[in-house]
ROSE-996106 format. One record per residue (C-alpha): residue number from 1; residue in three letters; z, x, y. Coordinates in Angstrom, 1 decimal. Last residue first. Layout:
REM ROSE-996106
torgu_guvex_zz_xx_yy
NUM_ALA_Z_X_Y
...
REM end
This chain:
REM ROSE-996106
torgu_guvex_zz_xx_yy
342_UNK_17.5_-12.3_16.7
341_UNK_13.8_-12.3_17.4
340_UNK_11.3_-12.2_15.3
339_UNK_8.7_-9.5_16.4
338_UNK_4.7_-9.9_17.3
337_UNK_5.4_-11.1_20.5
336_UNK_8.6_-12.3_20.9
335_UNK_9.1_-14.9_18.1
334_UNK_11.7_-17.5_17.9
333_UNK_13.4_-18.1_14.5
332_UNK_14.1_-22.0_13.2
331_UNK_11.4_-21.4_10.7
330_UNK_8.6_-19.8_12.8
329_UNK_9.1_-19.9_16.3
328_UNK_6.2_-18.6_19.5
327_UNK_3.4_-17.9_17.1
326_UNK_0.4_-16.9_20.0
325_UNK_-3.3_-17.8_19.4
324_UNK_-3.0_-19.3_15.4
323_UNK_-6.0_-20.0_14.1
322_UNK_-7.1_-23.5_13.9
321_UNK_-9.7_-23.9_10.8
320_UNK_-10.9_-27.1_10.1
319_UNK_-12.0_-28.3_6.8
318_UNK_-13.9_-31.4_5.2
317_UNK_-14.7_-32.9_1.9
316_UNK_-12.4_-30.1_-0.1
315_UNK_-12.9_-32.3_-3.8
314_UNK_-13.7_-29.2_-5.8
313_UNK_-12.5_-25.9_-4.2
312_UNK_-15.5_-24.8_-2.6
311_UNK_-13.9_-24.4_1.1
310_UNK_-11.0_-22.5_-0.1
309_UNK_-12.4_-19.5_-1.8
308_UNK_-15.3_-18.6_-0.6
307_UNK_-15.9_-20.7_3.2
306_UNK_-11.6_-20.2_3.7
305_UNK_-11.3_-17.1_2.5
304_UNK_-14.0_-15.1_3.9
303_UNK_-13.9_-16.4_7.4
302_UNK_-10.2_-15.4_7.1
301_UNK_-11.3_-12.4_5.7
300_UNK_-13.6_-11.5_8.8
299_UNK_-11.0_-12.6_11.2
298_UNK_-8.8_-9.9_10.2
297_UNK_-5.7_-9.4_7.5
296_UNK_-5.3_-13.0_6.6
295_UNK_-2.1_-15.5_7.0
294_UNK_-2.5_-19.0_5.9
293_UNK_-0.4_-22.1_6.9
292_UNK_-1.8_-25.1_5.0
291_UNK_-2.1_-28.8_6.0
290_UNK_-3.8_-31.5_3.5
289_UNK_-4.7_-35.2_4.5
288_UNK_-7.0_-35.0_7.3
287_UNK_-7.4_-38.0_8.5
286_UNK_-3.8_-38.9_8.8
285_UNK_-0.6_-38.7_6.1
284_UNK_0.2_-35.0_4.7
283_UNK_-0.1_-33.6_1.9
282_UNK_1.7_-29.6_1.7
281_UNK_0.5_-25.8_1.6
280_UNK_3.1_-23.0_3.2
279_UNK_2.6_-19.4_3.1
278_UNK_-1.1_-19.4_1.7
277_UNK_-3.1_-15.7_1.6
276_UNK_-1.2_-14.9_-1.3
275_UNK_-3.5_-17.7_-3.4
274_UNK_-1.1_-19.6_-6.3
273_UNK_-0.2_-22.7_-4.4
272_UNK_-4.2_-23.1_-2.9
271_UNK_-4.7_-24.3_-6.4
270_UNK_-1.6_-26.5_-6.4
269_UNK_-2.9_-28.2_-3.4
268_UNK_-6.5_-28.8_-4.2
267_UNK_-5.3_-30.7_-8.0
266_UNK_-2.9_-32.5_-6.3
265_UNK_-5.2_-33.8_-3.6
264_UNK_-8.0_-34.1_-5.6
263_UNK_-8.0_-38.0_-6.4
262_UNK_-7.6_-38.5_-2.4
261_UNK_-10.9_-36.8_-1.6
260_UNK_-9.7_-33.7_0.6
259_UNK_-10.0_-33.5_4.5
258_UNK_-8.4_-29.9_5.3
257_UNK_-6.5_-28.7_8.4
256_UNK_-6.2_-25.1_7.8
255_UNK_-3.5_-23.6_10.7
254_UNK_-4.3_-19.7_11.1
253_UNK_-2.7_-16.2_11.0
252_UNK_-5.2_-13.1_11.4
251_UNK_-3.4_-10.0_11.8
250_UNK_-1.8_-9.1_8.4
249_UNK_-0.9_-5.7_8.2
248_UNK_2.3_-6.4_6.6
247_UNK_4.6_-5.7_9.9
246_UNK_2.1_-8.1_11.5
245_UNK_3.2_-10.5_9.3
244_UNK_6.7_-10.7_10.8
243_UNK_8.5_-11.7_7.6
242_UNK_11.1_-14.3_7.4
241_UNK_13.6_-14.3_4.6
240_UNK_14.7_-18.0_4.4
239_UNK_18.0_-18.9_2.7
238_UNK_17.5_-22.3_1.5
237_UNK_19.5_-25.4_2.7
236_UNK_20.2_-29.1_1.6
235_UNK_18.8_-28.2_-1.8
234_UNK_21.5_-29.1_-4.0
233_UNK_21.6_-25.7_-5.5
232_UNK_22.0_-24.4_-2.3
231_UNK_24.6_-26.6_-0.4
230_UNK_26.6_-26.8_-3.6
229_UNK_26.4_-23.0_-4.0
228_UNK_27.5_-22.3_-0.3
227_UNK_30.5_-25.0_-1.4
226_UNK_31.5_-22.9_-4.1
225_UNK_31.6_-19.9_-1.7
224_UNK_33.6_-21.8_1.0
223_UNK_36.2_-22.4_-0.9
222_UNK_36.8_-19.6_-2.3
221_UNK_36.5_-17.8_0.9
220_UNK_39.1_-20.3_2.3
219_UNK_37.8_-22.6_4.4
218_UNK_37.4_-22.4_8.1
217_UNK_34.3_-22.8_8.7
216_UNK_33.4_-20.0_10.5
215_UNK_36.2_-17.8_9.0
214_UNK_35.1_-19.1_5.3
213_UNK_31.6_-17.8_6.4
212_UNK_32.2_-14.7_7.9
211_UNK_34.3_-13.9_4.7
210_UNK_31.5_-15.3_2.2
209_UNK_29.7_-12.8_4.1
208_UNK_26.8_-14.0_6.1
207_UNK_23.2_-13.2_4.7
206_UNK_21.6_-15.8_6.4
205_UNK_22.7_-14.9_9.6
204_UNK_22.5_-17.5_12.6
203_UNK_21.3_-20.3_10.6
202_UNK_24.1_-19.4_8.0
201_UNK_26.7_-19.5_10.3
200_UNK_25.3_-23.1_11.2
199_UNK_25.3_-24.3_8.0
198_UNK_28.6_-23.6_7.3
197_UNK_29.9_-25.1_10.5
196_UNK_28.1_-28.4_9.2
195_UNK_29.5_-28.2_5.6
194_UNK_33.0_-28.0_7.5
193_UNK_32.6_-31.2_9.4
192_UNK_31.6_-32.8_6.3
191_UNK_27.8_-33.5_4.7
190_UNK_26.4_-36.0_3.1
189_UNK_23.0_-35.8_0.6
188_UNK_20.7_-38.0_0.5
187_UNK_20.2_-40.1_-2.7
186_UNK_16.2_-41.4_-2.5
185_UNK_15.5_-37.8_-1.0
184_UNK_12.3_-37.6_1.4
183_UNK_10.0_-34.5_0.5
182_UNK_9.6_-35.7_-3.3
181_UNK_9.5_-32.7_-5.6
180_UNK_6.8_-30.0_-6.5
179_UNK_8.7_-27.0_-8.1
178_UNK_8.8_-23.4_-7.0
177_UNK_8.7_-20.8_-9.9
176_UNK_12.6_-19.6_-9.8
175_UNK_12.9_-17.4_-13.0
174_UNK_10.3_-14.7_-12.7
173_UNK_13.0_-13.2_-10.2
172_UNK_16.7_-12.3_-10.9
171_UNK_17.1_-8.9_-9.0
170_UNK_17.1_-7.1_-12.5
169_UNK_14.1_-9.3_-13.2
168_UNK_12.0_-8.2_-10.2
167_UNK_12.9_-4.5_-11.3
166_UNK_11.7_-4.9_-14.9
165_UNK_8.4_-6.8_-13.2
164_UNK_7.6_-3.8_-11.6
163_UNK_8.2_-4.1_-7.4
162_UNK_5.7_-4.1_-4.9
161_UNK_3.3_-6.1_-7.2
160_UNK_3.6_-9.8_-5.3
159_UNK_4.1_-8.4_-1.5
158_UNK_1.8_-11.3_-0.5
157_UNK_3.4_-14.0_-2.2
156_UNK_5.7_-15.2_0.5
155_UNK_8.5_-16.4_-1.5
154_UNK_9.6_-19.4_-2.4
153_UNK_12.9_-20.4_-2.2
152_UNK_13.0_-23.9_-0.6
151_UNK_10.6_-23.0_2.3
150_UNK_6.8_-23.1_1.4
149_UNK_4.5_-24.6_-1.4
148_UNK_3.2_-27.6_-2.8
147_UNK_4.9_-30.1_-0.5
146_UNK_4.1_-33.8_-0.9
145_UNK_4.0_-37.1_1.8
144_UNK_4.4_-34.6_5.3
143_UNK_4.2_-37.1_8.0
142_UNK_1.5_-36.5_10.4
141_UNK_1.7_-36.6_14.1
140_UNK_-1.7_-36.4_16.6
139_UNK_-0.7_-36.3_20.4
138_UNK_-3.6_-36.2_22.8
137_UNK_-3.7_-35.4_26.3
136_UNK_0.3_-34.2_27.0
135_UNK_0.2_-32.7_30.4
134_UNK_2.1_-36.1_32.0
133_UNK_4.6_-35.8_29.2
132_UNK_5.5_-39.3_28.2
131_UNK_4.2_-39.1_24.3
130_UNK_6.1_-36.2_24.3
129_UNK_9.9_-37.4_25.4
128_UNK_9.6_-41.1_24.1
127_UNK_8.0_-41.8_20.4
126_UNK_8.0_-38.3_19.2
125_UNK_10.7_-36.8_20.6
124_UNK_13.3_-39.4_20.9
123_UNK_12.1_-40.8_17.7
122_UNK_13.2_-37.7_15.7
121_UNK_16.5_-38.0_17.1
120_UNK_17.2_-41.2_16.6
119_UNK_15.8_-40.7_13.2
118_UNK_18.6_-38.2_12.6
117_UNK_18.1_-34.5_11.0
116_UNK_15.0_-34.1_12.9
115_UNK_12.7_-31.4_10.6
114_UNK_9.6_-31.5_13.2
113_UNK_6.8_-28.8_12.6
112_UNK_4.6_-27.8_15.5
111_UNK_1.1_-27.4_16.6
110_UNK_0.4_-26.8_20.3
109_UNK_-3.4_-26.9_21.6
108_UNK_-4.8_-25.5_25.0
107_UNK_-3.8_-21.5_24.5
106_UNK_-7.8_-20.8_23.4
105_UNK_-7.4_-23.3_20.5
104_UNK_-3.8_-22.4_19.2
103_UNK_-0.3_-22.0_20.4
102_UNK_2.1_-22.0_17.7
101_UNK_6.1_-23.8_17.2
100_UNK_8.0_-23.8_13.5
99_UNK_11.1_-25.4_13.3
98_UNK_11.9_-28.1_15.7
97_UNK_15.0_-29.9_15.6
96_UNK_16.5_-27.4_17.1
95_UNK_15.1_-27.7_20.7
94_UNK_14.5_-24.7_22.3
93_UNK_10.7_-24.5_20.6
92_UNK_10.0_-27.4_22.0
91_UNK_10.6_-26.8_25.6
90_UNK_8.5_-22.8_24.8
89_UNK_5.4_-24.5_23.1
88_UNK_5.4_-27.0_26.4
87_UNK_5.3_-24.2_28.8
86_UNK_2.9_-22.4_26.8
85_UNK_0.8_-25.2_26.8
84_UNK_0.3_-26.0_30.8
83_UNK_-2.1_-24.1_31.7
82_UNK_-5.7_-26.3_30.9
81_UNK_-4.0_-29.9_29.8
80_UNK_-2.9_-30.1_26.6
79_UNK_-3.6_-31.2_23.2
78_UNK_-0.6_-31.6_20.7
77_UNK_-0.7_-31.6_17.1
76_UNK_2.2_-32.6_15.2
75_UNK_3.7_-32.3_11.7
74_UNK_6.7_-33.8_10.5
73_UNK_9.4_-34.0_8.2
72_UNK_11.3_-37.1_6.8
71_UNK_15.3_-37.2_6.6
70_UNK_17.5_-38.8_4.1
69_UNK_19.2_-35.7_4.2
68_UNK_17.5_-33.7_1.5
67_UNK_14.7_-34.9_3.4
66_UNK_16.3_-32.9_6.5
65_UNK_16.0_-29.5_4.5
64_UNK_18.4_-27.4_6.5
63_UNK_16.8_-23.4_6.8
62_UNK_19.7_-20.3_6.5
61_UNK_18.3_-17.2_8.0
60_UNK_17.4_-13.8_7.0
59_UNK_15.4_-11.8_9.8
58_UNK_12.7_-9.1_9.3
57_UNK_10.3_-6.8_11.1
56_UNK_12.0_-7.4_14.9
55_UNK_12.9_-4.1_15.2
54_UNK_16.4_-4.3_14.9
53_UNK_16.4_-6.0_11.6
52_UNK_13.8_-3.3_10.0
51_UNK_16.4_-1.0_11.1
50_UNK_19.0_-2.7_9.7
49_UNK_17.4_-3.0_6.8
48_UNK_16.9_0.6_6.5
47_UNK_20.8_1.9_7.0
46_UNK_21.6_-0.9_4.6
45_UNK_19.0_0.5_1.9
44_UNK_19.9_3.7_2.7
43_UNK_23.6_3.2_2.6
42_UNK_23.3_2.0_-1.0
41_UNK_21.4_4.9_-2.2
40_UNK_17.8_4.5_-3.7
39_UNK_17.0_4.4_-7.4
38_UNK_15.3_0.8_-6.7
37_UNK_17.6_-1.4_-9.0
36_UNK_20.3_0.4_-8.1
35_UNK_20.1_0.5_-4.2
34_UNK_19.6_-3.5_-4.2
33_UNK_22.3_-3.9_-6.2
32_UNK_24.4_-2.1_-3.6
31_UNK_22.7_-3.4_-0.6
30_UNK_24.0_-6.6_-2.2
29_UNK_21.9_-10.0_-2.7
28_UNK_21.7_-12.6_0.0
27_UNK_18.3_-13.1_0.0
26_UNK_17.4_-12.5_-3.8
25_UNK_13.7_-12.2_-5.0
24_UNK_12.5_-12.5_-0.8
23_UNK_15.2_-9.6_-0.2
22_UNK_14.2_-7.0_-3.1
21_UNK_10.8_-7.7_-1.6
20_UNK_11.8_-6.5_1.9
19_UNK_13.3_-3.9_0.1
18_UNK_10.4_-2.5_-1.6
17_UNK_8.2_-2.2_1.6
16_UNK_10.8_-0.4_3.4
15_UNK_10.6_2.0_0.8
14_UNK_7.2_2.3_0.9
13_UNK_7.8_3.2_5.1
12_UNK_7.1_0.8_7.7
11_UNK_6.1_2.1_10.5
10_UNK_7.6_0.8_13.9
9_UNK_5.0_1.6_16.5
8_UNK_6.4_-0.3_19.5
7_UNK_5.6_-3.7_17.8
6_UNK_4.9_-3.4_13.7
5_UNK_2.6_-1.4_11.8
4_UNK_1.4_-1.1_8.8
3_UNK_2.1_1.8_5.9
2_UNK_-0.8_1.1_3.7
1_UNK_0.0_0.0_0.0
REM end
């Protein structure tokens, strides 16, 4: 693998590389584990991470699934008035009921990704504060109806290899394949005061001690441990390791908008489920009834995969390819530039 780069010329060494796929297996796992498994020394690996931390490469953060809530999840499409779509992006990307915030089509277009935890809240945005936004032209929301991949602990496939698969099973991978379920819980889950405080430690730092954790809120670290596996296991909240692409080499980051005959939506979804160039694939309600998040190394192999590889998958009837101008938040973490912030 190449070394890319990040921002103010951060390389990323091969070892780098290795941890950041130790992480993705196993977010929360030890620098010490970590350190045996790769033959490295456990104050490398921390002294590394920390470094990829600091410069914007990497952040681990805990992500609330509203459906497991009750909750359903949206995407939206904004157009804009000429100027006045950053200033919009940066509104909505304050607010934490939204998750994932881009600029697109020449800086005119916003596309984001609504996880409101109340419909109060959900319709306060999208049935009052944007439809009322005097440089708001056009406001196109879909409700996601079936997620094939993305969030919930999958992981970005395109550092599959880094590690052998001896090393990926020593960090516990090869046994968490993500599996298709319904985006709106028919039992949602309820939470207590203390669940909340929980959650929120872990947005800030997914990889919070159980320490950190009990103190935040204030549980014992027993406590608080066994609920951190009811939370998890339940599905309320994953621990997301987000990647700055660019860190990868990847440079070309797009929204696919994809019309698919309705007996093929499955079938289309699954498929684009196994390609490394797709970070998050789902159904979604409107007139084009498939959304995917792809990241490519250029242009060129963007063109490439979406005429080669995506556009003749049987049933694709129709595709439009957004790419991505500026990310400005990407699961809950703002971006600056081409680094995650903290």
């Amino acid at each position: 693998m190449t070394r890319p780069v990040i921002a103010d010329s951060v390389t990323l060494e091969p070892d780098d590389v290795r941890i950041l796929r130790a992480l993705q297996i196993d977010p929360r796992v030890g620098f010490a584990t970590v350190a045996t498994v790769l033959g490295l020394s456990e104050p490398t690996v921390a002294r590394r991470y920390r470094r990829m931390r600091r410069a914007g490469a990497i952040r681990v953060v805990g992500v609330v699934d509203p459906g497991a809530l009750g909750q359903s999840r949206w995407m939206v499409r904004l157009r804009c008035r000429p100027g006045s779509a950053t200033a919009i992006a940066e509104a909505l990307a304050q607010r934490d009921d939204v998750g994932w915030v881009a600029l697109g089509a020449a800086g005119s277009e916003v596309t984001c990704a609504v996880r409101s935890r109340s419909q109060e809240q959900r319709d306060d945005l999208l049935g009052r504060r944007l439809p009322r936004t005097a440089a708001v032209l056009d406001l196109q929301a879909s409700v996601l109806l079936r997620q094939f991949i993305g969030g919930r602990g999958h992981y970005w496939a395109a550092l599959a290899g880094t590690l052998t698969p001896e090393q990926e099973s020593a960090l516990g991978g090869g046994g968490r394949p993500f599996t298709e379920r319904p985006v709106v819980r028919d039992a949602p889950s309820q939470l207590g005061e203390a669940d909340e405080k929980l959650l929120a430690a872990l947005a800030a730092d997914g990889r919070a001690s159980l320490v950190d954790l009990a103190a935040a809120a204030g549980l014992t670290p027993g406590r608080a441990s066994r609920r951190l596996h009811a939370l998890l296991s339940g599905g309320v909240v994953h621990i997301d390791v987000e990647i700055a692409p660019m860190a990868l080499g990847y440079r070309a980051r797009a929204n696919l908008w994809l019309r698919v005959h309705p007996a093929e939506i499955k079938t289309v979804g699954r498929a684009m489920a196994q390609m490394p160039e797709v970070g998050f694939a789902a159904a979604v309600s409107g007139p084009y009834n498939l959304h995917a998040v792809v990241h490519c190394h250029d242009l060129d192999r963007l063109f490439e995969f979406t005429t080669d590889r995506v556009g003749t998958l049987p049933g694709v009837e129709g595709l439009e390819t957004s790419p991505v101008l500026r990310q400005v938040k990407q699961a809950g973490t703002r971006v600056d530039g081409d680094r995650l912030g903290s």
